[in-house]
matplotlib code that plots the C-alpha trace (Angstrom):
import matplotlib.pyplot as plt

x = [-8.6, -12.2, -14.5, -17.1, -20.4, -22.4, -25.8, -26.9, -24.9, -26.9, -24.5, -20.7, -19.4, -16.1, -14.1, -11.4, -8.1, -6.0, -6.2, -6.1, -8.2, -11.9, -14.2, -15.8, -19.3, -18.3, -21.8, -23.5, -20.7, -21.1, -24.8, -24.3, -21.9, -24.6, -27.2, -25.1, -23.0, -25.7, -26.8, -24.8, -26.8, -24.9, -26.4, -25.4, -24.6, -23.5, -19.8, -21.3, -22.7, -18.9, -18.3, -16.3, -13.9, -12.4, -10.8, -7.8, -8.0, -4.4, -4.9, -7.4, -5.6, -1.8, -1.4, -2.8, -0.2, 2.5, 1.9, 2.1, 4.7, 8.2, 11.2, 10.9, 7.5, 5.9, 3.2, 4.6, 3.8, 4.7, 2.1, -0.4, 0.2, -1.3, -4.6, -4.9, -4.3, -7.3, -9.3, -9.3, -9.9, -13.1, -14.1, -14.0, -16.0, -18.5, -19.3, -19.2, -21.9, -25.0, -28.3, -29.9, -27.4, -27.3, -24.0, -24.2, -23.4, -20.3, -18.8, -19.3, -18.1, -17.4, -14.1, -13.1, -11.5, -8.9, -8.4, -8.0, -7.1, -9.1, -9.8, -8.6, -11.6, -14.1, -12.7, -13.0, -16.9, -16.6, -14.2, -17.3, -19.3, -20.9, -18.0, -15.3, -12.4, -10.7, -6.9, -5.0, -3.6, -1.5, -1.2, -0.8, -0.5, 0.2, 0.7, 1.4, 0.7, 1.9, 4.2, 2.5, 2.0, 0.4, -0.3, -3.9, -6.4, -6.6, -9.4, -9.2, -12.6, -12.4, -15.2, -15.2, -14.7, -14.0, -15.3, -14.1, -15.5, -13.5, -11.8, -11.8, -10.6, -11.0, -9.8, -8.6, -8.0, -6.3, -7.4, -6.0, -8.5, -7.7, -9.6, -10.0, -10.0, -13.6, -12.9, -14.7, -13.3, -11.8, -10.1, -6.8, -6.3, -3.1, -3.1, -4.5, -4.3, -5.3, -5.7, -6.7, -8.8, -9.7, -12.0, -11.3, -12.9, -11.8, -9.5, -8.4, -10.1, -11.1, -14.8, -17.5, -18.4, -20.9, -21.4, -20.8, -22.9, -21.4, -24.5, -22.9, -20.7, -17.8, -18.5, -18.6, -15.2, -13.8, -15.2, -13.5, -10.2, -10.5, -10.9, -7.8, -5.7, -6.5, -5.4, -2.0, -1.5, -1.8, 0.8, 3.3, 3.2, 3.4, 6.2, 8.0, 12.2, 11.3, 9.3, 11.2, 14.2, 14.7, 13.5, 16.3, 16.4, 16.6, 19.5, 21.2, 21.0, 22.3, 25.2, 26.1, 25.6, 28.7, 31.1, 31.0, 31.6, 34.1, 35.3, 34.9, 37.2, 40.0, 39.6, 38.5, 39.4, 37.7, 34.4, 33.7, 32.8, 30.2, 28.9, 27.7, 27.7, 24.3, 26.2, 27.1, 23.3, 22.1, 20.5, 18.5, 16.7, 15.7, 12.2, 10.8, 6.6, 5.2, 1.7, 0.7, 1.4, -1.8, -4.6, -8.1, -6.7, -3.5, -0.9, 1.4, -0.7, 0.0, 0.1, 2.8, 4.9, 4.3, 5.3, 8.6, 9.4, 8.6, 10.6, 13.6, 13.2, 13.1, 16.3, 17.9, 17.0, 18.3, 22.0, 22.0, 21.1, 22.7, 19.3, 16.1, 14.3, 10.4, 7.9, 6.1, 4.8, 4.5, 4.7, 3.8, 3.6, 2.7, 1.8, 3.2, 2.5, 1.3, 3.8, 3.2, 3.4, 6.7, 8.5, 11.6, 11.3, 14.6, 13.6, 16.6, 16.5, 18.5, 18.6, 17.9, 17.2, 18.4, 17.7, 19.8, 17.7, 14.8, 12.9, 15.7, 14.7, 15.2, 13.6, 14.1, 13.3, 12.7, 12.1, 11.1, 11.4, 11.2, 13.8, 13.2, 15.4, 15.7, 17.4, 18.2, 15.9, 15.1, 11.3, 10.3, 7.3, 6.8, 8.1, 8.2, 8.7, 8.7, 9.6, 11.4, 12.2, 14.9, 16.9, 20.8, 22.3, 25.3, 23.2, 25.4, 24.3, 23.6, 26.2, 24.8, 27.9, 26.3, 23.8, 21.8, 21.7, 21.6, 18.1, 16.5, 17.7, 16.0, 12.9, 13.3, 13.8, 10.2, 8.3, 9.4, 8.6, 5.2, 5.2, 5.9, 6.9, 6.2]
y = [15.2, 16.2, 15.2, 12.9, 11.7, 9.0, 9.5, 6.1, 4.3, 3.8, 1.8, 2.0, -1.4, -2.7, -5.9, -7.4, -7.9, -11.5, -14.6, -18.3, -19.7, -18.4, -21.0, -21.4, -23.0, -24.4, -25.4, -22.0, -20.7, -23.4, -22.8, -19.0, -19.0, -21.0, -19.0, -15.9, -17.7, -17.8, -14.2, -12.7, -10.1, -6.6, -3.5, -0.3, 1.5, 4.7, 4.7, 5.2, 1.4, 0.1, 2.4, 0.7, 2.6, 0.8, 3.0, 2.2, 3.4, 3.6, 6.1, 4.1, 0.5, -0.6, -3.6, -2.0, 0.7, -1.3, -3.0, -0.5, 1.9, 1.7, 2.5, 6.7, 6.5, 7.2, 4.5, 2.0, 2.0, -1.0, -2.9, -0.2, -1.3, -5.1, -3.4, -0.5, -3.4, -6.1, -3.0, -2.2, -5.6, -5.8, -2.6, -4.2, -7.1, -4.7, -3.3, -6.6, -7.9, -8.5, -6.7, -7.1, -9.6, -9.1, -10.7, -13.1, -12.0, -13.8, -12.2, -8.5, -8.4, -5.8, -6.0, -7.6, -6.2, -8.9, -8.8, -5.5, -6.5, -7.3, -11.5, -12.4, -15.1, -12.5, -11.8, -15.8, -16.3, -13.5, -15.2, -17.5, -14.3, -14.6, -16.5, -14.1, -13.2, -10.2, -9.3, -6.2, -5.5, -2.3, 0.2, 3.5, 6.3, 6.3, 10.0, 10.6, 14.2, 14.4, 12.1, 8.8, 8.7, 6.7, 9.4, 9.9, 7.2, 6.6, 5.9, 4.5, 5.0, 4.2, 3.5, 2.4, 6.1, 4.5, 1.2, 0.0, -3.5, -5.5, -3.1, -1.0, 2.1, 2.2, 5.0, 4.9, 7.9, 7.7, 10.4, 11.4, 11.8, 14.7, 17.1, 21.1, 23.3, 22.9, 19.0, 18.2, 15.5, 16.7, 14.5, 15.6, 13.7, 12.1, 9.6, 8.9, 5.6, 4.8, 0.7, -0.8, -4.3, -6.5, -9.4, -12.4, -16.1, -19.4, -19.4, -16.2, -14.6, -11.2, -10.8, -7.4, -6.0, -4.0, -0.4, 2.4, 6.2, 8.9, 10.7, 13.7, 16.4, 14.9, 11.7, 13.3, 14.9, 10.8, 9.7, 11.9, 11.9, 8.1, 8.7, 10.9, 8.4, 5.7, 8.2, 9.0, 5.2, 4.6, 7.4, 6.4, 2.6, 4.0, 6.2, 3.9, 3.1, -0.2, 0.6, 3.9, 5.6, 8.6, 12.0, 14.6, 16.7, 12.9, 12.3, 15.4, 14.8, 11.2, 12.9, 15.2, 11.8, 10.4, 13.5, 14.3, 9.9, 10.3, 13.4, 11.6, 9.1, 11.5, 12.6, 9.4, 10.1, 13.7, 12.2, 10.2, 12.8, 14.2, 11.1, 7.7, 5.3, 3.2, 0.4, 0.8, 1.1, -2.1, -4.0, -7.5, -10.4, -13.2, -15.2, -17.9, -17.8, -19.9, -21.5, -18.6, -15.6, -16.8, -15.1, -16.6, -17.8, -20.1, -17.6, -15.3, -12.0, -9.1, -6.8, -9.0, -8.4, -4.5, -4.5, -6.4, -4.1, -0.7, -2.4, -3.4, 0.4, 2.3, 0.6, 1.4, 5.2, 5.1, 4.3, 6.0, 9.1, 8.3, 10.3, 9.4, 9.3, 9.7, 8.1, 10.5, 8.4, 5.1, 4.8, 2.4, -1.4, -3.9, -7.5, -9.2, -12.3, -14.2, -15.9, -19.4, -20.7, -22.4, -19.9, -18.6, -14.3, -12.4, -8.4, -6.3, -2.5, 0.2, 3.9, 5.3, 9.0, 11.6, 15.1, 17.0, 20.1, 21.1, 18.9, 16.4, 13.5, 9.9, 7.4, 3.9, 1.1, -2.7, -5.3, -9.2, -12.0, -16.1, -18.1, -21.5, -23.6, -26.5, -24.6, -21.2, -19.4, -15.8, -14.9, -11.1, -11.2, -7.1, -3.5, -1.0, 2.6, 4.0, 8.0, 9.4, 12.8, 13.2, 16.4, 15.8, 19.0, 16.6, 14.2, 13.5, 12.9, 9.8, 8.9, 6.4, 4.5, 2.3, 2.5, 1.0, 2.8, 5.9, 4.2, 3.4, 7.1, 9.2, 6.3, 7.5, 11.1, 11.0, 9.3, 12.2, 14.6, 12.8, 12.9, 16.4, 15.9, 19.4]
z = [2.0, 2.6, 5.6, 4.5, 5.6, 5.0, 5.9, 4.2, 7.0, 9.9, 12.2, 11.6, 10.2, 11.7, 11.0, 12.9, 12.2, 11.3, 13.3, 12.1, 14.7, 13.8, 14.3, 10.9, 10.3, 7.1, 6.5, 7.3, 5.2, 1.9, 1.9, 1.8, -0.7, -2.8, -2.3, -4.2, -6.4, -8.5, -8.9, -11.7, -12.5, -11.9, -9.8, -9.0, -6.2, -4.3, -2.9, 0.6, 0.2, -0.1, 3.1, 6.2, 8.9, 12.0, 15.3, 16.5, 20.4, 21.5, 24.3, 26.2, 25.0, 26.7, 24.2, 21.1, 21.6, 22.3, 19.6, 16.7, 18.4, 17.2, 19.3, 18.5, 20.0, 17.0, 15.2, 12.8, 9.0, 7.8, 10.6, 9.4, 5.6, 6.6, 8.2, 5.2, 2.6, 4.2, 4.7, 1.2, 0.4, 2.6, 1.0, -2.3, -1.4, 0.0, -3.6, -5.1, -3.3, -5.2, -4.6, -1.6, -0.1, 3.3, 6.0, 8.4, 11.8, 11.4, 7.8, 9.6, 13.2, 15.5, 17.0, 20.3, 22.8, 23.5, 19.9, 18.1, 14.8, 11.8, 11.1, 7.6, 8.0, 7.8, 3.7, 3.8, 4.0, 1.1, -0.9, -3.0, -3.1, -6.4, -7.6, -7.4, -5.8, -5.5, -5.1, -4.6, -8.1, -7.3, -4.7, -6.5, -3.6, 0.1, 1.1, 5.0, 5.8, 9.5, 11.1, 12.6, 16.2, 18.8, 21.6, 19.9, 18.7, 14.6, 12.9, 9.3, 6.7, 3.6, 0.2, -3.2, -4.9, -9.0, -10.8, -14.0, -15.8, -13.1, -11.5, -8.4, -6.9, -2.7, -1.2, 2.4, 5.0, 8.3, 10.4, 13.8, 16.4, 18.7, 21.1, 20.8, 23.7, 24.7, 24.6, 21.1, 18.9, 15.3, 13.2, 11.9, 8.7, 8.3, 5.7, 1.8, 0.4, -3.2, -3.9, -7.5, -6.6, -8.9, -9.6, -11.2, -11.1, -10.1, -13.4, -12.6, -15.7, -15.2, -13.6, -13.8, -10.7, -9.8, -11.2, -9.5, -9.4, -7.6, -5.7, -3.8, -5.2, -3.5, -4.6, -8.0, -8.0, -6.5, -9.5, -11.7, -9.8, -10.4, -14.9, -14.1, -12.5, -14.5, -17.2, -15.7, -15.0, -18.4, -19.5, -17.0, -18.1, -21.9, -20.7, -18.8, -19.2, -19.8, -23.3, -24.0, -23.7, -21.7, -22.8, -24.1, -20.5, -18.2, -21.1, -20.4, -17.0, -17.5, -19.3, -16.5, -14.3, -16.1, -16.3, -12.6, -11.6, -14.0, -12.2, -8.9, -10.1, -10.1, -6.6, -4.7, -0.8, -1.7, -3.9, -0.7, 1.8, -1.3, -2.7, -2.2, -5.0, -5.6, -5.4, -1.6, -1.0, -1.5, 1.1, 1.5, 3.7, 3.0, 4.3, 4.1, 3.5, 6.4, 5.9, 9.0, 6.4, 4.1, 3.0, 1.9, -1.2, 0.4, -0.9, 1.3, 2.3, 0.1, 3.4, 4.8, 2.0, 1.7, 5.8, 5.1, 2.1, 4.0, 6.8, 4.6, 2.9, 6.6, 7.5, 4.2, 4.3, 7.8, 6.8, 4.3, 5.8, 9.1, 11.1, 11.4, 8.1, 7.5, 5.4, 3.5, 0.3, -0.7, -5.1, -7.6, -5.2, -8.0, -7.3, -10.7, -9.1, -6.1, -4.0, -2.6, 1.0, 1.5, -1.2, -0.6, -0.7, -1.1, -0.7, -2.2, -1.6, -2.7, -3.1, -6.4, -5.7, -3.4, -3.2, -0.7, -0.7, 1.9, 2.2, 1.7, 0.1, -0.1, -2.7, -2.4, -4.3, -2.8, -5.2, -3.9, -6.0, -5.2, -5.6, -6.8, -3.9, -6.9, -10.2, -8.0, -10.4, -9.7, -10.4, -9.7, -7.8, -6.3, -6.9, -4.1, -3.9, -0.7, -0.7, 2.6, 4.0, 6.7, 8.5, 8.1, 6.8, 5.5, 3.3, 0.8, -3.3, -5.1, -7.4, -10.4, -12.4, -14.6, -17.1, -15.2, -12.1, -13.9, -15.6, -12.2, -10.4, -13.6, -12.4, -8.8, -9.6, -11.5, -8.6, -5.8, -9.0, -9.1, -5.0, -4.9, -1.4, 0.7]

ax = plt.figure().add_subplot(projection="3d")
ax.plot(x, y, z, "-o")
ax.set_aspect("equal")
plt.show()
């Protein structure tokens, strides 16, 4: 991932992170959102308008660090995936808003010491903004490049890089901030997260934003990464196993599948030091959505649920693998639907892909869906795919029985395919 510049930015912009207790001119906020809601003509602009990045200073900050440090020393993802999720959100809002519209000193803050995480109430003054809201309709790539730590500070940038009719592609980087010999700060860049927002009005009909022209080179090449990925999105959802059946190699493979379970079955107390069947993998939890895990439209925080997934998949990976395991890509997070305060969330993960090979490989899969506490019904509300790496010699293979597990490990074998995990 490239270094970037941009020299239209004057003054870095920063937002903080969540709190409930924001004192709120509701007034000053009512007649701002008035004064915009009105202007629906559309304008163009450069990604480096949409630009935002926020440091994370763990070296020089006790609680901050303590705070995002898991029990290996190293930084935890699955807190990160709340801040990389609002960032992209305020990133959004950015690009959405209409010419010349310029924050209050209260929507754009810089962050307080006491209080190093973004405010969700700095989205809400932006929720009105010409009428529109925006939501996180998919997160399509998390790649991790180095192992997360919190012995140097982060620093997290991110822009607007792709712009459909309601649509938008942010990109977000995580770079490491570390010193050379001669005491010069280089970033080491760590992280590349690719989130699809999108617009939609008070009856949650789809709404145009602004447009978007690439100025730089690099800005250039974004834009056409973006074309591309909307591209491959489009062939994966046409190819998925859900619309079609396998092609003839994955049903080969889902033929081999069945002759060595049904081989396995023959040898059982010798099958078990090889394999582990899918159906030993599964794990759960189940939560309850308290009116604390909102966002600015009083459902549950999309970031929230992504943390308890990658949570939920870390632990999974772990026992499974019986070391240490590794994020190294996050796949394919929809958000079918938005899940209400006071729901009932069960997350149920499972391994659907391993390759015992160097790197060895782990994919799991965490779906969440709400249970209705009245009828018991089951209503999907997320998929994960979280893509791990670990170092046990002794990893043993995957072993599908069913149809249907055979199904979701050709789905997992084609997102590490897609990963390409190195």
């Amino acid at each position: 991932y490239p270094r970037y510049s941009f020299p239209l930015i004057s003054t870095t912009t920063c937002i903080q992170m969540p709190t409930f207790s924001s004192s709120i001119s509701h007034t000053t906020l009512r007649s701002f959102c008035t004064s915009t809601q009105n202007s629906t003509q559309l304008t163009t602009k450069a990604p480096s308008e949409s630009f935002i990045e926020r440091v994370f200073d763990f070296t020089t900050n006790d609680k901050l660090s303590a705070k995002y440090a898991n029990h290996f020393g190293g930084l935890r993802l699955d807190l990160l995936l709340e801040d990389l999720d609002l960032m992209a959100a305020a990133i959004a809002y950015k690009h959405a808003a209409p010419e010349g519209h310029n924050n209050p000193d209260h929507v754009i803050v810089k962050p307080a010491p006491e209080d190093p995480y973004f405010e969700r109430g700095v989205i809400k003054k932006g929720e009105l903004l010409s009428g529109m809201r925006i939501v996180t309709a998919s997160v399509n790539r998390l790649e991790l490049f180095h192992e997360l730590t919190v012995q140097n500070d982060i620093k997290l940038s991110g822009c607007v890089t792709f712009v459909g009719e309601s649509s938008m592609e942010v990109r977000i980087k995580m770079s490491s901030i570390i010193k050379d010999d001669d005491g010069h700060k280089i970033e080491d860049n760590m992280l590349l997260g690719l989130f699809t927002m999108v617009a939609r009005d008070k009856n949650d009909q789809p709404v145009k934003v602004n447009r978007l022209v690439p100025v730089t080179d690099l800005e250039k090449s974004w834009y056409a990464m973006g074309l591309e990925n909307k591209s491959n999105r489009k062939m994966r959802s046409e190819a998925s196993l859900e619309r079609n059946p396998p092609t003839d190699k994955e049903r080969e493979l889902i033929h081999l599948l069945y002759l060595e379970e049904k081989e396995a079955k023959k040898n059982k107390e010798e099958s078990k030091k090889i394999y582990t069947l899918m159906e030993n993998t599964r794990y759960g939890k189940t939560i309850l959505m308290f009116p604390q895990l909102r966002n600015i439209y009083n459902n549950i925080f999309g970031g929230f649920l992504m943390r308890m997934a990658a949570e939920l998949a870390w632990s999974t990976a772990l026992l499974y693998a019986q070391e240490r395991p590794t994020f190294r890509a996050i796949d394919e997070i929809t958000f079918l639907r938005p899940v209400t305060i006071g729901s009932i969330v069960v997350f149920e993960s499972e391994v659907v892909f391993v390759s015992t090979e160097s790197p060895q490989i782990i994919q799991v899969r965490v779906e969440a869906n709400h249970i209705d506490p009245q009828s018991g019904k089951k209503t999907r509300t997320n998929d994960f795919h979280f893509t791990l790496t670990t170092n046990n010699p002794r990893l043993k293979e995957l072993m599908p029985r069913t149809y249907e597990e055979m199904l979701r490990y050709i789905e997992g074998r084609r997102i590490v395919n897609y990963v390409k995990v190195v």
